[in-house]
C-alpha positions in Angstrom: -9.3 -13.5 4.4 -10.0 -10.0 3.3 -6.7 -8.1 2.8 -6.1 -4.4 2.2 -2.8 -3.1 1.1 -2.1 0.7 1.1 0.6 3.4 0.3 0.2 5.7 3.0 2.6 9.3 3.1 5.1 10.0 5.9 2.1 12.2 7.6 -0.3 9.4 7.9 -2.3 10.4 4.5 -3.4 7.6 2.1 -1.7 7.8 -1.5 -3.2 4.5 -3.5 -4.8 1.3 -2.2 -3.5 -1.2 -4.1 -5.6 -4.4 -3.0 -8.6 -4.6 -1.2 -10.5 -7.9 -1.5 -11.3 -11.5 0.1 -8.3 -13.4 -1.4 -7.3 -17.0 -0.6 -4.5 -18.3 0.9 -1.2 -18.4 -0.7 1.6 -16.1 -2.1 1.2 -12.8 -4.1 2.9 -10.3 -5.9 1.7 -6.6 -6.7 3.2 -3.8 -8.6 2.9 -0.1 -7.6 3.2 2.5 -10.7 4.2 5.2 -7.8 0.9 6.9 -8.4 -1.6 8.4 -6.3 -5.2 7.6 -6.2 -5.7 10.1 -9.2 -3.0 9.2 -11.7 -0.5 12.0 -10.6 3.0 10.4 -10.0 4.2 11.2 -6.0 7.3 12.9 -5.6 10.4 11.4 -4.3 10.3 10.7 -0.4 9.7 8.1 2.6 6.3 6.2 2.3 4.8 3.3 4.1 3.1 0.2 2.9 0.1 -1.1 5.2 -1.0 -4.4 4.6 -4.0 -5.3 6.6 -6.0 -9.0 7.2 -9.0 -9.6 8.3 -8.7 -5.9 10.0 -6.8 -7.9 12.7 -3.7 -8.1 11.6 -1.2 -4.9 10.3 2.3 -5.1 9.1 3.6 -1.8 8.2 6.5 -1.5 6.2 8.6 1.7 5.8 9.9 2.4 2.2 11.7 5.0 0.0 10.5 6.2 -3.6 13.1 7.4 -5.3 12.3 8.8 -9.5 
């Protein structure tokens, strides 16, 4: 399936996609370095985590970042 996994900011805007590929089946684990797309660190506050599948599926997951 092709799965895409984003850190999206309380307003909707997209911070750092963290996977986007075909993967197989099975159980994984990702790390987040609590930066943005360009390197810069994001400041402390409430963020979500979109995992997509197959653009058919969406579990979104709210989270707080805390430095």
């Amino acid at each position: 399936a092709f799965v895409s996994l984003q850190i999206v900011g309380m307003r909707g805007s997209h911070v750092k996609t963290i996977v986007h590929k075909k993967q197989l089946l099975g159980h994984y684990e990702v790390q987040w370095n609590s930066t943005d797309e360009s390197g810069n660190v994001v400041a402390t506050g409430t963020y979500f985590c979109r995992l997509t599948i197959n653009q058919d599926a969406v579990d979104v997951r709210k989270f707080l970042f805390v430095k």
